[in-house]
C-alpha positions in Angstrom: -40.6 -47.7 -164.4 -40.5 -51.5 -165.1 -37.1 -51.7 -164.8 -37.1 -50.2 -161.4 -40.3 -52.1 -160.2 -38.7 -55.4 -161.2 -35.2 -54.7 -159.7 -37.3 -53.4 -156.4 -39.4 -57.0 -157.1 -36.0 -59.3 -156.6 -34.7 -57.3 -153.9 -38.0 -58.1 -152.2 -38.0 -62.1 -152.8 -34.0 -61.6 -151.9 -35.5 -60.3 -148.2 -37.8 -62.6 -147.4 -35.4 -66.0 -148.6 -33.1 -64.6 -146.2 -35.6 -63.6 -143.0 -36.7 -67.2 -144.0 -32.9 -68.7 -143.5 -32.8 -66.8 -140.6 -35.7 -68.3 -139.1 -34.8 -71.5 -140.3 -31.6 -71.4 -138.3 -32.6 -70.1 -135.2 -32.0 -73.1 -132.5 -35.5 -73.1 -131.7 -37.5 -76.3 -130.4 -39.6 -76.4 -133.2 -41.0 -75.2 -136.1 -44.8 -76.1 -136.5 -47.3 -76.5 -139.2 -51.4 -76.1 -139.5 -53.4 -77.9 -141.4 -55.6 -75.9 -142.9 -58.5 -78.3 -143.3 -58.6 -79.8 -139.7 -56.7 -77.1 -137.5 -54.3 -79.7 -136.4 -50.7 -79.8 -135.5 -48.6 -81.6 -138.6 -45.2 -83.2 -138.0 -42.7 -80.6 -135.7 -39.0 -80.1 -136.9 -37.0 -80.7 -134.1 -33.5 -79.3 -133.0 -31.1 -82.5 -132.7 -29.4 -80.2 -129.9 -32.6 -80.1 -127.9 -33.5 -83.7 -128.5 -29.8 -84.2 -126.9 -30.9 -82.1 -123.9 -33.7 -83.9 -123.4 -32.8 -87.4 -123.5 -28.7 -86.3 -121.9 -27.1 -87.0 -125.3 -29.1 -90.4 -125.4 -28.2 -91.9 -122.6 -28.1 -95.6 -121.5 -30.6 -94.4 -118.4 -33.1 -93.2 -120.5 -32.7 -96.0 -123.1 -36.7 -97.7 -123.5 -36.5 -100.4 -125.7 -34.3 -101.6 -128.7 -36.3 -101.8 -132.1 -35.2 -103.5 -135.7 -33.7 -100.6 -137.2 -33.1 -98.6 -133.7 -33.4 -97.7 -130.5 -35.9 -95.8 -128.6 -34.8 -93.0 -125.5 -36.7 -90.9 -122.9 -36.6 -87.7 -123.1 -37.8 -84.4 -121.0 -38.4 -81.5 -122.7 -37.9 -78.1 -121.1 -41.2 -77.6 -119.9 -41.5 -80.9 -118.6 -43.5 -82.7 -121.5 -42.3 -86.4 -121.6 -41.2 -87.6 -125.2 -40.2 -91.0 -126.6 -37.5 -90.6 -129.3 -36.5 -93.5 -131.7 -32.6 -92.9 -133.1 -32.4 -94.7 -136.3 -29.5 -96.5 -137.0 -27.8 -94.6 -139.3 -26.0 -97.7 -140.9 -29.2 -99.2 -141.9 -30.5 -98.1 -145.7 -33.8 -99.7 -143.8 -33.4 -97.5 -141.1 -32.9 -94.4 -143.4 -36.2 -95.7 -145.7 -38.6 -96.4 -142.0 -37.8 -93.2 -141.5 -39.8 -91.5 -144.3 -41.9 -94.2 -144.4 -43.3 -92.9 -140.7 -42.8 -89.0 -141.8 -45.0 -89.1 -144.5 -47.9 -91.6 -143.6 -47.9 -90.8 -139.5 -48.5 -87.3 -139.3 -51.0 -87.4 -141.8 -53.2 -90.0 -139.6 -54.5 -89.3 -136.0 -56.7 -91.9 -133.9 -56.9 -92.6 -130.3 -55.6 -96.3 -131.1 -52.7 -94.9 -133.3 -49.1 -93.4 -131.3 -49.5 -89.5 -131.9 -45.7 -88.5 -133.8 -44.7 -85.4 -132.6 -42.3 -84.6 -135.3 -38.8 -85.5 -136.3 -35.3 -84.1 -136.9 -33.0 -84.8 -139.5 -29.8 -83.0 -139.0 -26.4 -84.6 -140.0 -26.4 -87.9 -140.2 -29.1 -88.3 -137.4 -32.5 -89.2 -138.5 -34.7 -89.3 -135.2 -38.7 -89.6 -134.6 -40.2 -87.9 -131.7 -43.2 -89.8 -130.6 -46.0 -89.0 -127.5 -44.3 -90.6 -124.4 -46.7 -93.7 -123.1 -45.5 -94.5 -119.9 -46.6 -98.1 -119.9 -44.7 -98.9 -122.4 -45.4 -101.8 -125.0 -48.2 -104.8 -123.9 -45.2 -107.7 -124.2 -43.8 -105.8 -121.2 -46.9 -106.5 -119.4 -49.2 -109.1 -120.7 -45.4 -111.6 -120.7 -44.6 -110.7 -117.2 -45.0 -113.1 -114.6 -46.5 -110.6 -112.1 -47.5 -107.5 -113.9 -49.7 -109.9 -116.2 -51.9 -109.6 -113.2 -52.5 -105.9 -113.9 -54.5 -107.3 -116.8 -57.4 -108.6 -115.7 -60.3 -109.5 -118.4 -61.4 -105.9 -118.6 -58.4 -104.2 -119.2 -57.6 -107.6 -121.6 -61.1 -106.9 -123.5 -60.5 -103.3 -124.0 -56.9 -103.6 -125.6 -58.3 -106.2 -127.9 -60.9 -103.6 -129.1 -58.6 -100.6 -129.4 -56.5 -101.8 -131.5 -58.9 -103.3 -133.6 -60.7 -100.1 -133.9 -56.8 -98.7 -134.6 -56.6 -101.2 -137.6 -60.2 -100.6 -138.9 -59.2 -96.9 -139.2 -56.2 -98.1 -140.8 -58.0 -100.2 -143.3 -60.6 -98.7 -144.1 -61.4 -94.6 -142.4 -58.1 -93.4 -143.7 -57.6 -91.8 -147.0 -56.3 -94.6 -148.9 -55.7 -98.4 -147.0 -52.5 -98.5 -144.5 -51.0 -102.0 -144.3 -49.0 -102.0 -141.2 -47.3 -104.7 -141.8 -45.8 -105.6 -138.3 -48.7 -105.6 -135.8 -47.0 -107.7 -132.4 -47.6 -107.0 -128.9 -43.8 -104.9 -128.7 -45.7 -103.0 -131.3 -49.1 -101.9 -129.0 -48.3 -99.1 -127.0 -50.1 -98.4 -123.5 -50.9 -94.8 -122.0 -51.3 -94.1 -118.8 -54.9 -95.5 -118.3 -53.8 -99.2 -120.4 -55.5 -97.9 -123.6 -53.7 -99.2 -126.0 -51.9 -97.2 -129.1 -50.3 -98.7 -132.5 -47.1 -97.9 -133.2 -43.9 -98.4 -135.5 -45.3 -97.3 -138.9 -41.6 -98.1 -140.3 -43.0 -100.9 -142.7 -46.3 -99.9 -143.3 -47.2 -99.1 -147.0 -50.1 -97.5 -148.8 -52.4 -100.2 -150.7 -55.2 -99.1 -153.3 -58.7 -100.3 -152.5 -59.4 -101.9 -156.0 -56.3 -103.8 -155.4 -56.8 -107.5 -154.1 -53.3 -107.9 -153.1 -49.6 -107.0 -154.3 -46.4 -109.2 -154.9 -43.2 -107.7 -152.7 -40.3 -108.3 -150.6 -41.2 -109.6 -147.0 -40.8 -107.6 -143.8 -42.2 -107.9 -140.6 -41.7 -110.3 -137.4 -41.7 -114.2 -137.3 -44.7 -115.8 -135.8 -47.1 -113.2 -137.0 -46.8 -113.2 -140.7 -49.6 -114.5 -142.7 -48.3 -117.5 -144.7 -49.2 -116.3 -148.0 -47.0 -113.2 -147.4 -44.5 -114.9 -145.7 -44.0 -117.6 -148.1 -45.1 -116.3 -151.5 -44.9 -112.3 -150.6 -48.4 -111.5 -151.4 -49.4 -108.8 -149.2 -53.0 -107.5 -148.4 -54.6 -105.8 -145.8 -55.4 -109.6 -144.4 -52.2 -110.2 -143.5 -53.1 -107.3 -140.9 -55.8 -109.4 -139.6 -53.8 -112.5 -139.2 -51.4 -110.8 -137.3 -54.2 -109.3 -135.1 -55.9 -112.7 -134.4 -52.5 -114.0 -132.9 -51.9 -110.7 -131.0 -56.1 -112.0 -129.8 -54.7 -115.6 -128.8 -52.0 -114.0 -126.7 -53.6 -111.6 -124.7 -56.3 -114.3 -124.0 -53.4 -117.2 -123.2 -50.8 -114.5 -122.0 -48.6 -117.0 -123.8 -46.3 -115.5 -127.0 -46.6 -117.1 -130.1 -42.9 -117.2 -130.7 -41.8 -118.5 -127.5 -44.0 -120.9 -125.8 -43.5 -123.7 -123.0 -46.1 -126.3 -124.4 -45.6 -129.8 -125.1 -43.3 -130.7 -128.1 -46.7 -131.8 -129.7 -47.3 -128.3 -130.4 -45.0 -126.3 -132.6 -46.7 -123.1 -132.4 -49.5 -120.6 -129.5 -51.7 -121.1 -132.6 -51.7 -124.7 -133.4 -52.5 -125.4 -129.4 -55.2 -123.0 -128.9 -57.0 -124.7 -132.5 -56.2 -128.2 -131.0 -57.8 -127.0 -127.5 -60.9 -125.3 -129.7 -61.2 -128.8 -131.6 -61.3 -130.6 -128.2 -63.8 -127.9 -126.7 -61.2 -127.3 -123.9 -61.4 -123.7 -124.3 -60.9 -123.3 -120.6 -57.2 -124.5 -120.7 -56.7 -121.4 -123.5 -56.8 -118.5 -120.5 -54.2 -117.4 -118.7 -54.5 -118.7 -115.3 -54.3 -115.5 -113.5 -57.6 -114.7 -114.8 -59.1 -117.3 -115.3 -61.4 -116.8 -112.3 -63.2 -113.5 -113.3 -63.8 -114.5 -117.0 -67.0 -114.5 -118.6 -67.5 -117.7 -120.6 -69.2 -116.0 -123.4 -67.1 -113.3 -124.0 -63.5 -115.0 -123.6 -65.0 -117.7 -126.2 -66.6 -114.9 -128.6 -62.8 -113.4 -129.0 -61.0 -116.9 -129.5 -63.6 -117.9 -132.0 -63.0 -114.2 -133.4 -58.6 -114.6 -133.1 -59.1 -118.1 -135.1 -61.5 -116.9 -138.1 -58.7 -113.6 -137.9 -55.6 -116.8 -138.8 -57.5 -119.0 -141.0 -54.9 -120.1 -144.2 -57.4 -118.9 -146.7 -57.8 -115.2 -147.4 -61.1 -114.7 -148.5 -62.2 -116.6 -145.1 -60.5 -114.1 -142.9 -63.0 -111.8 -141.7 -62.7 -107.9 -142.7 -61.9 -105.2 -139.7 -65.5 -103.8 -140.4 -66.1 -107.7 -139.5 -64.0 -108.3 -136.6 -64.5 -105.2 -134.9 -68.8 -106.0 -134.9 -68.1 -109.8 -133.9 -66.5 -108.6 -130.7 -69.1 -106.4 -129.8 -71.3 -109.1 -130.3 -73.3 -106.3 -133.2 -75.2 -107.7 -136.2 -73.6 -110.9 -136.1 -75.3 -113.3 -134.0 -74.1 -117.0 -135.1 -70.3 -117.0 -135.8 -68.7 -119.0 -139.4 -66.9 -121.6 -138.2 -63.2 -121.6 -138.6 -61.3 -123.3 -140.7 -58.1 -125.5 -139.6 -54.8 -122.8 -140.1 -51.5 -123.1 -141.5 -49.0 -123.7 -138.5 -45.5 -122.9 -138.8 -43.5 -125.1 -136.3 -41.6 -122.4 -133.9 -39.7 -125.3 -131.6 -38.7 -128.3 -134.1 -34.6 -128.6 -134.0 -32.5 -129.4 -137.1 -29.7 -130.9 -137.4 -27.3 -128.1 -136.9 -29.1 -126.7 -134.0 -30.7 -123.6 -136.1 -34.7 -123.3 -135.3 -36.5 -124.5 -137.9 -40.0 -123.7 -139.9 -42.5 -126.3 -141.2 -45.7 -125.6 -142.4 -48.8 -127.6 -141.7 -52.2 -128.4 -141.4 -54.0 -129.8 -138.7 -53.8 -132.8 -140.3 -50.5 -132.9 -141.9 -47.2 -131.7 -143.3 -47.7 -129.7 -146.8 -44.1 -128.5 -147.0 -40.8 -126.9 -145.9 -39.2 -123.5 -146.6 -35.4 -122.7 -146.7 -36.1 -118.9 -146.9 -34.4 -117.3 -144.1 -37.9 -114.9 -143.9 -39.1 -118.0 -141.4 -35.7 -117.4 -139.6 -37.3 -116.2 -135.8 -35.6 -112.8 -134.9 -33.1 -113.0 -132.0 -34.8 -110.3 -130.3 -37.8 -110.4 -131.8 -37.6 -107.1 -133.9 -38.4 -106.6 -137.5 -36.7 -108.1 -140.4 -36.7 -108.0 -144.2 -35.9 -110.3 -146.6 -34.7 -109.2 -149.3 -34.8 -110.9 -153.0 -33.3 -109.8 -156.2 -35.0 -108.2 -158.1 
């Protein structure tokens, strides 16, 4: 009797490992998961043959935008649900390691301010991310346009400066354990239908325990929006978030990019001329022109006060989420800290050999150089690592 029951006990598991591979290979869409705690949709395996069909084989019509380790497509599913797919570059050991960096920390997080991921497909040598489709793309799109900056007025400006801090206080502090994103930029803040604005590109994001003050690692992210103790010594914390976010705050105010700014050659950088400006109490020449006419003085001068204290040099100075989020709703903090003076890096000084170069400095004066090719601006903006040995 045992023998039988445990021959008819392996033919059983036999069964259902092959009804499994069956399933497994049908050419369906997807295959989805529950969680069992929340009720909510995980990560969806995709077919690579249906991704094809939805986006024509990737085609150049469809193409969105070009990222640092590869490029985002349109797609149309076959019930008409619009999806935005991200083809890594299969070349790229970065490429291959953003990809399970977003798998396994984006489909366990869900906000309004965070891009939803749909799922993914690995097959062959394609590794693909299937995100919600936002059909205003990215803010730099907008906000750096000469006339679609106009569909920005104060209000709309206002409200994406609040959802994506509320997107990084979730981040910081309302998920399971801290999320450093790493790269927050305006190509990086995504806009639905309605302008609300989403975070996106988890590919360099990294887990960071709450007893920890900071970590020591290899540098990664975008030029201009670095904190300059990461960017120069490679100590990472969840500040380095916030200085990034006060210099995404300076540019939707100025409509100007940090990295690429038509100023006088007295200014290196968006942020040293909005702290000279502050200094001077010309706050008025900060705001973009083309809205400068329906801008409460209060508010616009609560969130530049708000973007410096976000870029101070000093870590322990720069404000918390919990903090930033509060001081621009104006809640429980009624007299602002003043800010300190920040570290510039010079975006526009020329060397020699015609290569951009990066200085650091006070608002006072020149504390040093750096040769390391981390303060190197992207060509296209997009992401970059520097590696060291180890």
């Amino acid at each position: 009797m045992g023998i039988v029951i445990g021959i008819l006990g392996g033919l059983l598991v036999v069964i259902l490992l092959c009804l499994l591979a069956a399933v497994l290979s049908k050419p369906t869409l997807q295959s989805q998961e529950v969680d069992s705690t929340t009720g909510q949709e995980q990560a969806i395996i995709f077919n690579l043959e249906n991704i094809k069909a939805a986006t024509r084989s990737f085609h150049d019509d469809n193409k969105l935008g070009q990222g640092g380790f590869g490029t985002v497509y349109k797609g149309t599913m076959p019930d008409g649900k619009q999806i935005a797919v991200k083809k890594l570059s299969v070349q790229s050991l970065q490429g291959k390691k953003e990809f399970l960096n977003e798998v396994k920390l984006v489909a366990k997080i869900q906000h309004r301010n965070l891009v939803n991921l749909l799922g993914c497909c690995a097959q062959g040598s394609e590794r693909l991310l299937v995100y919600e489709f936002l059909p205003n793309k990215s803010l730099d799109k907008i906000l750096f346009h000469p006339e679609r900056s106009k569909e920005l007025n104060w209000h709309r400006r206002l409200n994406i400066i609040l959802g994506v801090a509320r997107g990084l206080l979730y981040l910081h502090e309302d998920s399971q354990l801290p999320i450093i994103h790493r790269d927050i930029k305006a190509s990086n803040i995504l806009l639905d239908e309605n302008l609300e604005p989403k975070i996106s590109d988890f590919g360099l994001a990294r887990l960071f325990r709450r007893d920890e003050t900071h970590v020591s690692t290899r540098v990664a992210g975008t030029f201009g929006y670095m904190a300059p103790e990461y960017a120069m010594l490679g100590q990472l914390s969840i500040k380095a978030d916030v200085y990034s976010f006060g210099v995404v705050i300076l540019e939707i105010i100025s409509g100007k990019k940090n990295t690429n700014i038509d100023l006088s050659p007295d200014f290196g950088s968006l942020l040293e001329w909005v702290w000279r400006s502050y200094m001077g109490g010309n706050i008025v020449d900060v705001i973009d022109r083309s809205i400068i006419e329906s801008v409460p003085n209060d508010e616009v001068s609560r969130c530049i006060h708000v973007g410096l204290l976000c870029a101070q040099t000093n870590t322990s100075l720069r404000p918390s989420m919990t903090s930033v989020y509060a001081m621009l709703l104006n809640l429980s903090v009624t007299n602002l800290p003043n800010p300190i003076n920040p570290t510039f890096l010079n975006l526009t000084q020329k060397d020699d050999s015609s290569h951009t170069s990066a200085s650091t400095s006070t608002s006072t004066s020149t504390v040093g150089s750096t040769t390391s090719s981390t303060l190197y601006p992207s060509i296209n903006d997009a992401s970059v690592t520097d590696f060291g040995a180890r």
